[in-house]
Every structure is written in structure tokens, then in C-alpha cells.
C-alpha positions in Angstrom: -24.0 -93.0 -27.2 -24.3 -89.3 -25.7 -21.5 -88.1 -23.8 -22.8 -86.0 -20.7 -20.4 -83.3 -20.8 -19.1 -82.2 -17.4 -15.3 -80.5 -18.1 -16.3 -77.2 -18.5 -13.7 -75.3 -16.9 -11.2 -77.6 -19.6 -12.9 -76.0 -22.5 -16.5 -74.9 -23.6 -18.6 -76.0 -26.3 -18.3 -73.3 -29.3 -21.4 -70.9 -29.8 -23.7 -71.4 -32.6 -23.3 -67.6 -32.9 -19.5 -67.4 -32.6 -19.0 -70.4 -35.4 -21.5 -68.6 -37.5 -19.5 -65.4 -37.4 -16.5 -66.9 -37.7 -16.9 -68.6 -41.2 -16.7 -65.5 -43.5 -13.6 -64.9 -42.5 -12.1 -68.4 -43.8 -13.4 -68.2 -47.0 -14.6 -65.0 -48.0 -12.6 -62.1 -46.4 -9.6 -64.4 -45.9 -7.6 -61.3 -46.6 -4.2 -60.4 -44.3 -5.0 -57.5 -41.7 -1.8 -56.1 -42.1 -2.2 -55.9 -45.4 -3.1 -52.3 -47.0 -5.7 -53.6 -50.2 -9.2 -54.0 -49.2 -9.2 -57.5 -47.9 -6.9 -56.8 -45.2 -8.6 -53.4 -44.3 -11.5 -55.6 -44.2 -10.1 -58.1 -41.6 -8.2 -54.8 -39.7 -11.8 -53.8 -39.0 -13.2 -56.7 -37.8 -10.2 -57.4 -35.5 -10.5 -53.9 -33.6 -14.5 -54.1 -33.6 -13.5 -57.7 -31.2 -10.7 -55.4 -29.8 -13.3 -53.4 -28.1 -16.2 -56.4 -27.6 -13.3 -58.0 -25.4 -12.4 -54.4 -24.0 -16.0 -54.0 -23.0 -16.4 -57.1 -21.1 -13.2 -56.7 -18.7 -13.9 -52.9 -18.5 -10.4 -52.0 -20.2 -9.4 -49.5 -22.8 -9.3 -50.8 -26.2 -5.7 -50.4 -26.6 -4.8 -52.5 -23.6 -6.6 -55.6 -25.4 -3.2 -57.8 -27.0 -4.7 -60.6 -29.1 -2.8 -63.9 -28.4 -2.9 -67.7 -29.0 -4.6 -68.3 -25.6 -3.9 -68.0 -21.2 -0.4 -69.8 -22.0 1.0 -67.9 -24.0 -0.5 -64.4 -22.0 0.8 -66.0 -18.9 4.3 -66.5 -20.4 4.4 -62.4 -22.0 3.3 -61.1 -19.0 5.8 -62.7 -16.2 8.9 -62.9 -18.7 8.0 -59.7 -20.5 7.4 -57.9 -17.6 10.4 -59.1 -15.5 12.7 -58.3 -18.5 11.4 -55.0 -19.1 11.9 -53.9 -15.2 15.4 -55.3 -14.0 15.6 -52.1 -12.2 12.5 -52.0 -10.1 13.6 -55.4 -8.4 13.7 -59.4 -8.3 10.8 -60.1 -6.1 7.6 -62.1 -7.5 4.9 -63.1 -5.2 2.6 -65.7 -6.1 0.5 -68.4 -4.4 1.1 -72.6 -4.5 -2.4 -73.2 -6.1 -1.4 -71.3 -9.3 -1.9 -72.7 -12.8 0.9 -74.7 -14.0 1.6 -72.2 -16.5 2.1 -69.7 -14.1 4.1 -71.9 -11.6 6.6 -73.1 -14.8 7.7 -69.5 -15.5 8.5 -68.7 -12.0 10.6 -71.6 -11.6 12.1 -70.9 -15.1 12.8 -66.9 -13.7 14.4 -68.8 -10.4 17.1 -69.7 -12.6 17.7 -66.1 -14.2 18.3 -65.5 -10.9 15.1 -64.0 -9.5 13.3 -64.9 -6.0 9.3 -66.2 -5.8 7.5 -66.3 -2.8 4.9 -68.8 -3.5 2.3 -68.0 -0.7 0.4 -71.5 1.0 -3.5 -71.2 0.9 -5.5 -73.0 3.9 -8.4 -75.2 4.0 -10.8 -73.3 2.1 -8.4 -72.6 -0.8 -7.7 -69.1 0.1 -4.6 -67.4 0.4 -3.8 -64.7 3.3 -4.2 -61.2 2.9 -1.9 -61.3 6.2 0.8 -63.1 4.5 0.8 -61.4 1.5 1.6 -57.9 3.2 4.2 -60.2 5.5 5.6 -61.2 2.1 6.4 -57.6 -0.1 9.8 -56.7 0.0 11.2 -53.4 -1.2 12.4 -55.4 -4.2 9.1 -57.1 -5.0 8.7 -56.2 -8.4 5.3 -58.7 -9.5 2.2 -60.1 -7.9 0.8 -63.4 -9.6 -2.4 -64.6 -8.2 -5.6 -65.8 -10.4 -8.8 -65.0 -9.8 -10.4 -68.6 -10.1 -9.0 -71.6 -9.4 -9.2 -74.1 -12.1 -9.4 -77.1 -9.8 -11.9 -76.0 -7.2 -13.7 -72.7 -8.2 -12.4 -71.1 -5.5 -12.3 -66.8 -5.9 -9.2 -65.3 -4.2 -10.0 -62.0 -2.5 -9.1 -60.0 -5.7 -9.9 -56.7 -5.3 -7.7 -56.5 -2.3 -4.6 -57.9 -3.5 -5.2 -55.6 -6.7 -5.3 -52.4 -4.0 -2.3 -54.0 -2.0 -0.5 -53.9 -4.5 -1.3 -50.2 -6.0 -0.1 -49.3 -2.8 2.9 -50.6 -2.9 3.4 -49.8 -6.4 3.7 -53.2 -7.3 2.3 -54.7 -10.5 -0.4 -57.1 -10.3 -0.7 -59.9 -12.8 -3.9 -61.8 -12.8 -5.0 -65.1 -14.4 -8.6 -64.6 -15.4 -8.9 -67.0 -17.5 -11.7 -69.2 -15.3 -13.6 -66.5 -14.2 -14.0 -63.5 -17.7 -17.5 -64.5 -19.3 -18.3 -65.9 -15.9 -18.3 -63.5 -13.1 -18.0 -59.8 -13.3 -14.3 -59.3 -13.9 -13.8 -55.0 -14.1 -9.4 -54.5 -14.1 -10.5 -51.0 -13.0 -12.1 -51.7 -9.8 -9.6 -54.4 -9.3 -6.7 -52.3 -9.9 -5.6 -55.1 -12.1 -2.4 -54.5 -14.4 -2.1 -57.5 -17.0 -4.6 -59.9 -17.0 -5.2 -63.7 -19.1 -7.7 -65.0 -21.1 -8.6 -67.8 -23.4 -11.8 -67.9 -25.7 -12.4 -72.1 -25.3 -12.9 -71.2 -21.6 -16.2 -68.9 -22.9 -17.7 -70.3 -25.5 -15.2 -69.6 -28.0 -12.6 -71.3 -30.2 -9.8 -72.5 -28.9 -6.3 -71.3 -30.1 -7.0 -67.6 -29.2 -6.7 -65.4 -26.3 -5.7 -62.3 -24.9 -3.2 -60.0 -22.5 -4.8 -57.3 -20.8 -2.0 -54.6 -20.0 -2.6 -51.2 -18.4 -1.3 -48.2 -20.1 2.2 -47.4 -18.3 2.9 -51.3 -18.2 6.0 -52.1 -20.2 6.9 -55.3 -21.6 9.4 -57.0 -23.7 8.0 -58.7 -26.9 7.9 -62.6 -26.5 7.3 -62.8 -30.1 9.2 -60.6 -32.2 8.4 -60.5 -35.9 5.9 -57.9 -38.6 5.2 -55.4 -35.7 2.0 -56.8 -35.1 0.3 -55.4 -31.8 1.8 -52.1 -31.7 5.0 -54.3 -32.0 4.3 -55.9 -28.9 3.3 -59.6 -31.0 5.0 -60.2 -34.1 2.9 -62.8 -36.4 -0.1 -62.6 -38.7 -3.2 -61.8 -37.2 -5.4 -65.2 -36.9 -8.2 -62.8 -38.0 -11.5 -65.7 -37.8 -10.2 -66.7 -34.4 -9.9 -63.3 -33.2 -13.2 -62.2 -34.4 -15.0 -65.6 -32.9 -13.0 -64.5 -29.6 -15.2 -61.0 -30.1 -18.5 -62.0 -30.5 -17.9 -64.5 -27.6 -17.2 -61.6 -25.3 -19.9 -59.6 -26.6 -22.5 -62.3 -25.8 -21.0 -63.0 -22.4 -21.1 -59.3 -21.8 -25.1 -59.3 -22.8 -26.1 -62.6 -21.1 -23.9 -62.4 -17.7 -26.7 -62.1 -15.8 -29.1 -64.3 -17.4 -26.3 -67.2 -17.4 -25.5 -66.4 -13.8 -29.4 -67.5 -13.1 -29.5 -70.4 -14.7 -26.0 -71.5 -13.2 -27.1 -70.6 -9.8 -30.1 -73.3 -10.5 -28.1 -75.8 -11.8 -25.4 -75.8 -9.2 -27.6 -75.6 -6.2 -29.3 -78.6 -8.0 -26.1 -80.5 -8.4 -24.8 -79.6 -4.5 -28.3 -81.2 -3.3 -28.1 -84.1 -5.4 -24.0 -84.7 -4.4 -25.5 -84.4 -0.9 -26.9 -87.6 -1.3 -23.8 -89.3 -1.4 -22.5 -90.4 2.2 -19.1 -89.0 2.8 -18.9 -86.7 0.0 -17.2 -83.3 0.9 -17.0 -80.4 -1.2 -13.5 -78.5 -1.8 -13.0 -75.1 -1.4 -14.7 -72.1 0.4 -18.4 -72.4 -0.4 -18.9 -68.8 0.3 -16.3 -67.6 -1.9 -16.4 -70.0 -4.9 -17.2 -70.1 -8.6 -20.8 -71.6 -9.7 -19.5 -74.1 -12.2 -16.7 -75.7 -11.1 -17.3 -78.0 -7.8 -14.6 -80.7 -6.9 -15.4 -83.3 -4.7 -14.1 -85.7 -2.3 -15.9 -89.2 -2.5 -14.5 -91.8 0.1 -14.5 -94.6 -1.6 -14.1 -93.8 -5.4 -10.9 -94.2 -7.3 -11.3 -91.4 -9.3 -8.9 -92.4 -12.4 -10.5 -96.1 -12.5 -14.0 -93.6 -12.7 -13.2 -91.7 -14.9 -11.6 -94.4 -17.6 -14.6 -96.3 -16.6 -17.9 -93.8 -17.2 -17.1 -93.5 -21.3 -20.8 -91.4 -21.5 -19.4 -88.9 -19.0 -16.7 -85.9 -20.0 -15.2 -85.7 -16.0 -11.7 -84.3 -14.8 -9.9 -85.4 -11.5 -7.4 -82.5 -11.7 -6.1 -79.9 -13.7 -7.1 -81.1 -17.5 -4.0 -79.6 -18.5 -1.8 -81.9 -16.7 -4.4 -84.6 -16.5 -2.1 -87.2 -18.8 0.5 -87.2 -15.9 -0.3 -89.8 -12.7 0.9 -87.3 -9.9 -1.8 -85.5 -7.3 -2.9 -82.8 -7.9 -0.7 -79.7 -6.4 -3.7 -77.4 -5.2 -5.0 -80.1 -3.5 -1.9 -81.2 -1.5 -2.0 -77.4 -1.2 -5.0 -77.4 0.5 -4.2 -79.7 3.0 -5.1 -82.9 1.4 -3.4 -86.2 1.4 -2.1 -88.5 -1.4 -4.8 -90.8 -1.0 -7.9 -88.2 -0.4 -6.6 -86.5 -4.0 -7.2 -89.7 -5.4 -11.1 -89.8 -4.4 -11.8 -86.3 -5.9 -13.2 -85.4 -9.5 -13.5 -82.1 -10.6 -17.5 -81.5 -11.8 -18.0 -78.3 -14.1 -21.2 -77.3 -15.3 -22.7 -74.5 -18.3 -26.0 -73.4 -18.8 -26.6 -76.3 -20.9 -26.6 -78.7 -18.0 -29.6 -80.5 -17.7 -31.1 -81.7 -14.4 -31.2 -85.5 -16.0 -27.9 -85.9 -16.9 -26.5 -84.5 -13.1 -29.3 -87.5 -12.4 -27.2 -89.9 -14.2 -23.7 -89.0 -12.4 -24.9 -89.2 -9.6 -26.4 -92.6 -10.2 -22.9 -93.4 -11.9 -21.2 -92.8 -8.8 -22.9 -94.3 -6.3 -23.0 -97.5 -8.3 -19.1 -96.9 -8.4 -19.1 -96.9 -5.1 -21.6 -99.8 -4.2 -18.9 -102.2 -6.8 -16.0 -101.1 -4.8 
């Protein structure tokens, strides 16, 4: 039985052209890139050649790219490194409540080191305030947190303008990018963006990889200590196949932006027509200001976690896949204004340019069946 696969913004299915890349370097130059002989030099090459494929894609300088295991681990160097690294500028974050649990954690983990987070509310539409986040800087706000795509909804936070609030201020901006690099233009220039996340699954990648963007000037505290790896900013031995797959995933999402963009734009406007069809299905999130792929619904009606368990030939979320093993509702949701019971009626649809037009067909179908039994 085919699976139609609709959890895209959990993780991607790799590239032909990443995996193919990618093999040489488990076998045949397995060599250690910190290693002097030929091998390593041979790995050392490849691993700054992805250096600047990932580099080009965000619109960074080649030595801001920091090669990690993936967004978690990025999102945990930046806030803790950062926060260590600048006692003395202050012990003000700034964030928003529809964060990634990744991000949230740490802030509630620096709460107890003593440090103060304004977690900003977001309204209907999944926005936050521009208003309130000027209301909310302090002389002692030392960090701004706010991704640029929401992992739930698809919603896109006003970035460039919390990135220029913040220059202002001379605050340092940390954004999660990790749903919208390979998807949307993401440029940390324009943005005034000082650290940023990504993970390669998200992009067509492999899993297990990822990567801190920081500015030049930005100083951090190393969360992993250890060979000097990273200009001794990530001790550990290079994962050198995962790091050049990570590359040449960037590269083609750099070349094909565009082109993916089109088809995506096709597909979802496809998929919001046919969801139209469903009586008393409401979208989530500002349509104007949202992400192509990801579209979470609200179906009166549908118990989403009987659904999902339920439809075994479809791939679905009802949440944040990441926490999607524990029954709670979902926090940008409740965020958002919604209720216990209306969280429980929504699933979380995300597309790629593989989508086809018969199996959105299907779901549909799938659904409304769901909802005819109930």
C-alpha cells in the first residue's frame, strides 16, 4: 500500500542528487577532515565547497556558516552561547508564545540562571505585533528570538522589521529559519539577521545535520567543547557525507527556488480549492502572510488523532511532529486564540513539489468520509 505523504514541514524526502553525492564519502573518501594526509584534505575540501553552497543560499559569508547536528542543536548554541558570552550587555530576551519548542525550552531553562523572557502573544492570524515588540525592549534586552515560519501553520512573521528593530536598538536577533531556507527567499543581510537555524531534512536533505548562521562580531560560548573544530566554536569530528549532502541540497534549492515556488503555488491553490469543499473547514493563520506548503486546518467534526491513527495510506500531523507523541494541544494554537476542543479538529497538511493532484483527491475524499461516520 502507497503512503500519500503529506508531513513535509516534519522532514523531506532525501534528493536523488543529494544521496548520490553523498555515498563517496562513506566508502571511498571516508578520510577525517581534520586530518592532515590526503584523505582528510580530501573531506576538508568538500566540507568548505558545502560551506559556501549553504553560504550562498542565505546570502551569508562563508565563515559565518557553523556546521551542526541540525535546528536543535543551533537553537540551543545560539540562546545559551550567546547569553553566556554577553552577561554584560543585559538579561532581557524577547521572544513570541508560538516559538518552536526548542526555542521555548531554553528560555525557560535561562529563567532559572536567572534571566527574564518576554514571550510576546500573536493574534488571530498568527502574527505577533510590531507594536508590542517596541513596548517590550528594555535597556537590558540583550536577545530577540522570533522564527521566520511557523511550523504549525506556515504563518511568516514580519521579519525584516523585527531584524531592523532590533539593529536599532542594538539588540541581537536570533532567527529560526529552519521552515522557511530552501523555501522562500531567506537573505540575513536584508533582514539584518545575526544567528540563524537550519536543518537539511527540512530541504531535501539528510537528517542529522544543520547549521548556525552567525554574523561576524557575534560572540558565543562553545556548546560543545572538544578538537577545535569550527574555528573552536564545535568540538567533534566533522560528519563529512552529511555535511556535504547538506551542500548540494542548498545548492539545488538555491538553483530551483523559483521553479519550486511555481509548482507549489499550483499545488496549494489546488489543495485550498479542494479543502473548500469541506463545510466548516477554516484555514489557520494569515492567508496573506503564509508559507505555500504548510496549511493547518480546522474541520468541525473530525477528531483529528482518531484520523490520523485511522488513514494508515496517509503521512498527516495534527501539531508540532516534534511533540506529536505527547496528548496535550497544541501551544500555537491555544496561542492563537483557539480552544481545547477546536485544536483537536485541526491537522496540519504540508505539501512539496511532488504532490500530486490525485492523492490531495484522496484526502479530501478521506476526510469527508471521516466526517460523514462521525
Amino acid at each position: 500500500m502507497s503512503i500519500n505523504y503529506f508531513d513535509n514541514a516534519s522532514t523531506t524526502k532525501i534528493d536523488s542528487r543529494v544521496l548520490e553525492v553523498m555515498l563517496p564519502y562513506l566508502n571511498e573518501f571516508f578520510g577525517n577532515a581534520s586530518s592532515s594526509h590526503d584523505f582528510g584534505k580530501k573531506a576538508k575540501i568538500s566540507i568548505e565547497k558545502a560551506r559556501n553552497q549553504v553560504a550562498e543560499l542565505i546570502n551569508s559569508n562563508d565563515d559565518e556558516i557553523i556546521f551542526t547536528s541540525g535546528s536543535t542543536e543551533s537553537i540551543n548554541f545560539a540562546l545559551k552561547g550567546y547569553i553566556e558570552s554577553n552577561y554584560d550587555k543585559g538579561n532581557h530576551i524577547i521572544t513570541a508564545k508560538t516559538e518552536h519548542k526548542a526555542v521555548l525550552s531554553n528560555c525557560e531553562y535561562l529563567e532559572t540562571k536567572g534571566f527574564e523572557v518576554t514571550y510576546l502573544n500573536v493574534d488571530q492570524r498568527g502574527l505577533i505585533s510590531i507594536d508590542d515588540l517596541k513596548n517590550a525592549i528594555r535597556t537590558d534586552t540583550v536577545l530577540i528570538c522570533i522564527m521566520y515560519v511557523n511550523n504549525e501553520t506556515g504563518v511568516i512573521q514580519p521579519i525584516s522589521e523585527i531584524g531592523s528593530i532590533a539593529k536599532e536598538n542594538n539588540i541581537a536577533f536570533f532567527c529560526d529559519g529552519t521552515q522557511a531556507v530552501g523555501k522562500i527567499i531567506v537573505d540575513v543581510e536584508k533582514d539584518n539577521i545575526d544567528m540563524l537555524c537550519l536543518s537539511g531534512h527540512k530541504l531535501n536533505g539528510p537528517k542529522g545535520v544543520g547549521v548556525l548562521y552567525k554574523r561576524r562580531g557575534i560572540e558565543l560560548i562553545p556548546l560543545l567543547h572538544g578538537g577545535g573544530q569550527e574555528n573552536g566554536l564545535r568540538g567533534g569530528t566533522y560528519n563529512t557525507p552529511f555535511i556535504v549532502g547538506l551542500g548540494k541540497a542548498c545548492e539545488i534549492a538555491f538553483n530551483e527556488l523559483k521553479v519550486n515556488a511555481v509548482i507549489l503555488e499550483l499545488t496549494s491553490k489546488y489543495l485550498s480549492l479542494e479543502l473548500g469543499k469541506i463545510k466548516g473547514l477554516v484555514i489557520i493563520g494569515n492567508g496573506e502572510r503564509k508559507i505555500l506548503n504548510i496549511i493547518d486546518v480546522l474541520i468541525p467534526g473530525l477528531n483529528s488523532d482518531i484520523f490520523i491513527s485511522k488513514a494508515s495510506n496517509f503521512a498527516l500531523s495534527n501539531g508540532s511532529a516534534c511533540t506529536s507523541q505527547i496528548i496535550e494541544s497544541s501551544h500555537v494554537l491555544k496561542s492563537m486564540g483557539l480552544t481545547d476542543a477546536e485544536c483537536s479538529n485541526c491537522i496540519r497538511i504540508s505539501i512539496d513539489k511532488s504532490t500530486t493532484e490525485n492523492q490531495i483527491k484522496e484526502l479530501i475524499e478521506a476526510i469527508k468520509t471521516e466526517i460523514n461516520i462521525n
